[in-house]
C-alpha positions in Angstrom: 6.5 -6.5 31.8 2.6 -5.4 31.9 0.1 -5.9 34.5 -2.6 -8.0 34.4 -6.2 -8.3 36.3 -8.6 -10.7 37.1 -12.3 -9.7 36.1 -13.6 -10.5 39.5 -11.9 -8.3 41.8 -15.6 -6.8 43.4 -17.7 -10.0 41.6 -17.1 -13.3 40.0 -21.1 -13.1 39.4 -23.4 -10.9 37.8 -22.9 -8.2 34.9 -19.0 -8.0 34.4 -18.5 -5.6 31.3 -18.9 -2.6 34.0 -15.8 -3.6 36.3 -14.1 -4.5 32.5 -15.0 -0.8 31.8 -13.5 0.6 35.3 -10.2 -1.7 34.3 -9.7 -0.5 31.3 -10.2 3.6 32.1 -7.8 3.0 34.5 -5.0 1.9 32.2 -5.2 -1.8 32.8 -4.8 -4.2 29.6 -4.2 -7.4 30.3 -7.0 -9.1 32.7 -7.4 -12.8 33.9 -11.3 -14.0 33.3 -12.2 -15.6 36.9 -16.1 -15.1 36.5 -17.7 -17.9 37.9 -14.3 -20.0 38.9 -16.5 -22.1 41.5 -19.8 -22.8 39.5 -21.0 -25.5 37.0 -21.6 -22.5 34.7 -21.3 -23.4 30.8 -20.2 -20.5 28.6 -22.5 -20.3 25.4 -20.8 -19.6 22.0 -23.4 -16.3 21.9 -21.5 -15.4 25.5 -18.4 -15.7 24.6 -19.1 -13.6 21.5 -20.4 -10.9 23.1 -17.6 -10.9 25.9 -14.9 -10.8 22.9 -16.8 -7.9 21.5 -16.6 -6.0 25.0 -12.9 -6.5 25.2 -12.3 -5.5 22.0 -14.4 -2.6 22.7 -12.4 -1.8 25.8 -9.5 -2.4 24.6 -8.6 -5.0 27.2 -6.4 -8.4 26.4 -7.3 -11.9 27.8 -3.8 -13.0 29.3 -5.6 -16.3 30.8 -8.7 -17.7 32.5 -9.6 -19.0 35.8 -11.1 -22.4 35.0 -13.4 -24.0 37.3 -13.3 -27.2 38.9 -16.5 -27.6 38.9 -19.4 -28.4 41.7 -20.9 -31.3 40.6 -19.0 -31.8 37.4 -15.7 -32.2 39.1 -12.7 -33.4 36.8 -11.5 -35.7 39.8 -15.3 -37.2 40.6 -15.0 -40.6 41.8 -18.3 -40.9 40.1 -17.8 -41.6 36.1 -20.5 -39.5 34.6 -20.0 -36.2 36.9 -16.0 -36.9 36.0 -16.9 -36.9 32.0 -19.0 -34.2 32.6 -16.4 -32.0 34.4 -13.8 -32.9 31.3 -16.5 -31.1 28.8 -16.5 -28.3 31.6 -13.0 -27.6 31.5 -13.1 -27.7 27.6 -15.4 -25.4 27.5 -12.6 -23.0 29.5 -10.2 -24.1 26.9 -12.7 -23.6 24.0 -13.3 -19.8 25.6 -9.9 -19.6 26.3 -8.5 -19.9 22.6 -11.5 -17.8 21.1 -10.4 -14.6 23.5 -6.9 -15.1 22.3 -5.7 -16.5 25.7 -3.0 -19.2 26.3 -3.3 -20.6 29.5 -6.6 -22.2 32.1 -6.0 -22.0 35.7 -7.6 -25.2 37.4 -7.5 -26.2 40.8 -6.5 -29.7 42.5 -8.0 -31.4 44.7 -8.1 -31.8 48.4 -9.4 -35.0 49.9 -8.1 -35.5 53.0 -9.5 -39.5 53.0 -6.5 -41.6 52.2 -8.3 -44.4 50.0 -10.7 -41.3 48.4 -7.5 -39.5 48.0 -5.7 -42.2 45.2 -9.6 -42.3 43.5 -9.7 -38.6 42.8 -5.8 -39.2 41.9 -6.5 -41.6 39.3 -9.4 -40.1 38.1 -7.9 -36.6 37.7 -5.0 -38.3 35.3 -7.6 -40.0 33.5 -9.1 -36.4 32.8 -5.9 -34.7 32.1 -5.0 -37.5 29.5 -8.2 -36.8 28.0 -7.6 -32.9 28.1 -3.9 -32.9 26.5 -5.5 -33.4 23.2 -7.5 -30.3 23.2 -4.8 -28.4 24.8 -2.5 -29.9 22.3 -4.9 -28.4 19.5 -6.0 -24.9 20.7 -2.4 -24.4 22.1 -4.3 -23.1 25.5 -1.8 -25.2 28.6 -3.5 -26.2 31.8 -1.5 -24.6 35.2 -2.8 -26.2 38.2 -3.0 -23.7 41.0 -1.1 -24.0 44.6 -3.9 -23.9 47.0 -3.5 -23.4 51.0 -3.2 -26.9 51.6 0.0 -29.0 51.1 -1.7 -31.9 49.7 -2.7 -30.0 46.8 1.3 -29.5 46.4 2.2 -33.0 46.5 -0.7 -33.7 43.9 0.8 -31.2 41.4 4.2 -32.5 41.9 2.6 -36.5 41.2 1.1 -34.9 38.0 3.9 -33.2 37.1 6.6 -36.3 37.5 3.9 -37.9 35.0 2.8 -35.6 32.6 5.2 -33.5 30.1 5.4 -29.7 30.4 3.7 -29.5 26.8 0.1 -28.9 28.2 0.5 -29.0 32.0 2.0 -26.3 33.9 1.8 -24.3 37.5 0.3 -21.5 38.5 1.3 -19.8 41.8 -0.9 -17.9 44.2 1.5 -16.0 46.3 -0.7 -15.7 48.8 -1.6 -19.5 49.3 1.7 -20.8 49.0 3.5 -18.4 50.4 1.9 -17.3 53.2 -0.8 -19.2 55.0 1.7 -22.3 53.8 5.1 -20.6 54.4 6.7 -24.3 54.8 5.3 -25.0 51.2 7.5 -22.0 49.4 10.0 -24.6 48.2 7.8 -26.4 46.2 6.6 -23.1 44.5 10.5 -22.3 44.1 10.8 -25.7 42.4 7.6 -25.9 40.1 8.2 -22.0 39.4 11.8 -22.9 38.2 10.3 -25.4 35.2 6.6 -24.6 35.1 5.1 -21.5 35.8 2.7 -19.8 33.3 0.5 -18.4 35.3 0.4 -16.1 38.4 -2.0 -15.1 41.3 -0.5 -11.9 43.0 -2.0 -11.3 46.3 -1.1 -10.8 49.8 -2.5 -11.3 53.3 -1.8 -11.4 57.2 -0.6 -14.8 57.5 -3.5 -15.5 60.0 -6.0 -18.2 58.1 -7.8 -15.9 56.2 -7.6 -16.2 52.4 -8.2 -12.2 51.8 -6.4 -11.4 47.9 -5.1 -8.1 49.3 -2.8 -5.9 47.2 1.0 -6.7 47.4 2.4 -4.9 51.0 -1.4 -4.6 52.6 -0.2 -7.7 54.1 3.3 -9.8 55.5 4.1 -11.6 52.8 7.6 -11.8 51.8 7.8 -9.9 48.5 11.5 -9.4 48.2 11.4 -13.6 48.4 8.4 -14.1 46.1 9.8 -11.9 43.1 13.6 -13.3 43.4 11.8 -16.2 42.5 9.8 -14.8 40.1 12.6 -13.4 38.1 14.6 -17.1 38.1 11.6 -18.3 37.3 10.2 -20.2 33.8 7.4 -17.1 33.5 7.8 -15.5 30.4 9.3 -11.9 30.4 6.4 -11.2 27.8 3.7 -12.2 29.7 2.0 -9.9 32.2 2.4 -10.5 35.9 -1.0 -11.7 37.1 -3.3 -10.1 39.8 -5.6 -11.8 42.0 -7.1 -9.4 44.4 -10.5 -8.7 46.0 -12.3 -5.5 46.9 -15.2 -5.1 48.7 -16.7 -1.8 48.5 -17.8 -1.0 45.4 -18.0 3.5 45.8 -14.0 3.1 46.2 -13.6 0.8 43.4 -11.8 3.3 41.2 -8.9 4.1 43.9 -8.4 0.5 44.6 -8.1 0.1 40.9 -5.4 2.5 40.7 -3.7 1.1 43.6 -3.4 -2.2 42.1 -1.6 -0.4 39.4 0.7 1.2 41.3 1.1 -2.0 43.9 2.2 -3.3 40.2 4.1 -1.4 39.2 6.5 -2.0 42.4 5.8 -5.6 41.9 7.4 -5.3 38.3 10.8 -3.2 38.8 11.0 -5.5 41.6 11.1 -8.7 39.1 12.9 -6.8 36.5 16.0 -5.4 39.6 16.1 -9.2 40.2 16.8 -10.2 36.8 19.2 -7.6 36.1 21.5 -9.1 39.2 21.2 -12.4 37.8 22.5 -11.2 34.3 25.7 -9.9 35.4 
C-alpha cells in the first residue's frame, strides 16, 4: 500500500500548489484534494486545468477529493432551490473528481438535532443522492459519506445505505471521529468498513472534544483496533491509505511532512501484519 495526503494539511484556502510542492519533495504521491471542503466554492474548468497541470508537474496523483456540503447550497436544504443548487455543487466535485483521474468524493451528512427537521433533511438528501447516482454512474467517481463525531450522522449513513446499492454510495471513515471522540460508535465503522469503505481519514487525537487531525500515535486512539479493521475491511489493497491531518506552523512544515510519512509507514505494515494473520 502507498500513502496518501490531503492538500490542506496547513490551509484549505489560499494558494495550494506550494504545500503540493512541499508533498511531493518529500516523497508523497497520492494526496486527497480537501481545498475549500466547507465553502460554496465552484471550481472553474480553467481551475481545474491548471491544478491538473501542477500535479502532473509534481508528479502527485489525485487518490480522491473532499467534497463539500456546502453553506448555502446544502444537498439536504429543506429549501428546494438551495437543495438543487447544492446537487450542481457536488457535481461539480464529481466533474473535478473524474478530470484529475480520481474515483471517489468524500461528502458529509447531516446533523440536525430537530426531530421533524431531521426526516426533511432525510428526504431531501435521498432525493439528491438519486439525482447524483446518474453522474456517478457515468464518470465512475462513488460518493463515501464520512463518519462525523456525532452518532446521528452514523445512523443516517446506515438509513442511506439499507436504501441505496453499493454501486455509487459508499463510506468513508475518519478514525479520529468515529473512533475516538465516539468510541461507542466503532461498531458501526467496523460494519460499514466490512461492505463499504473507499475512502479513509487517518488522524488521531486525545479523546477530549477536540477535533485536532493529529498524526497516528500523537494521540490515544486505538490503532492496533483501527487497522485490524482496516485489513478485514472492503478498502482496496491498491488504493492508498488516506491522511487527514492538520499542522499549524508553517517554518516546520517540512518535518511534519516527513513525519506523516513515517507515522505511515507504521500505519501500513500495520494493515499489511493484519492481513497476513488473516490469510493463514
Amino acid at each position: 500500500m502507498c500513502l496518501s495526503i490531503n492538500s490542506d494539511i496547513f490551509s484549505s484556502r489560499g494558494n495550494p500548489f506550494p504545500i503540493l510542492k512541499q508533498i511531493a519533495e518529500k516523497g508523497f504521491k497520492y494526496i486527497q484534494w480537501v481545498h475549500h471542503w466547507n465553502t460554496d466554492f465552484y471550481y472553474d474548468k480553467s481551475e481545474i486545468k491548471e491544478i491538473k497541470n501542477r500535479l502532473d508537474e509534481y508528479g502527485l496523483i489525485l487518490n480522491d477529493l473532499h467534497a463539500t456540503m456546502g453553506i448555502e447550497k446544502k444537498w439536504f436544504s429543506e429549501t428546494e432551490y438551495q437543495r438543487k443548487a447544492g446537487v450542481e455543487l457536488v457535481k461539480n466535485r464529481i466533474e473535478m473528481t473524474a478530470a484529475l483521474g480520481g474515483d471517489v468524493i468524500v461528502l458529509h451528512p447531516f446533523n440536525t438535532p430537530d426531530p421533524d427537521l431531521y426526516e426533511i433533511h432525510y428526504k431531501q438528501g435521498k432525493k439528491s443522492l438519486n439525482e447524483l447516482k446518474e453522474v456517478c454512474l457515468n464518470t465512475g467517481v462513488k460518493i463515501a459519506l464520512e463518519s462525523l463525531t456525532f452518532m446521528q450522522t452514523l445512523t443516517t449513513i446506515e438509513k442511506y445505505f439499507d436504501y441505496f446499492k453499493d454501486d455509487f454510495l459508499g463510506f468513508c471513515w475518519d478514525t479520529g471521529h468515529t473512533n475516538n471522540l465516539e468510541p461507542e460508535a466503532i461498531d458501526y465503522a467496523d460494519k460499514f468498513a466490512s461492505e463499504r469503505l473507499i475512502a479513509l481519514h487517518i488522524n488521531d487525537n486525545m479523546g477530549d472534544g477536540r477535533d485536532l487531525h493529529g498524526l497516528p500515535f500523537s494521540g490515544t486512539a486505538d490503532w492496533e483496533k483501527i487497522t485490524k479493521i482496516i485489513s478485514k475491511s472492503s478498502y482496496s489493497e491498491k488504493k492508498p491509505l488516506t491522511f487527514e491531518i492538520h499542522h499549524k506552523e508553517e517554518k516546520t512544515l517540512d518535518k511534519f511532512i516527513i513525519n506523516a510519512k513515517e507515522k505511515g509507514s507504521i500505519i501500513n505494515e500495520m494493515v499489511k501484519n493484519h492481513r497476513k494473520r488473516q490469510s493463514v
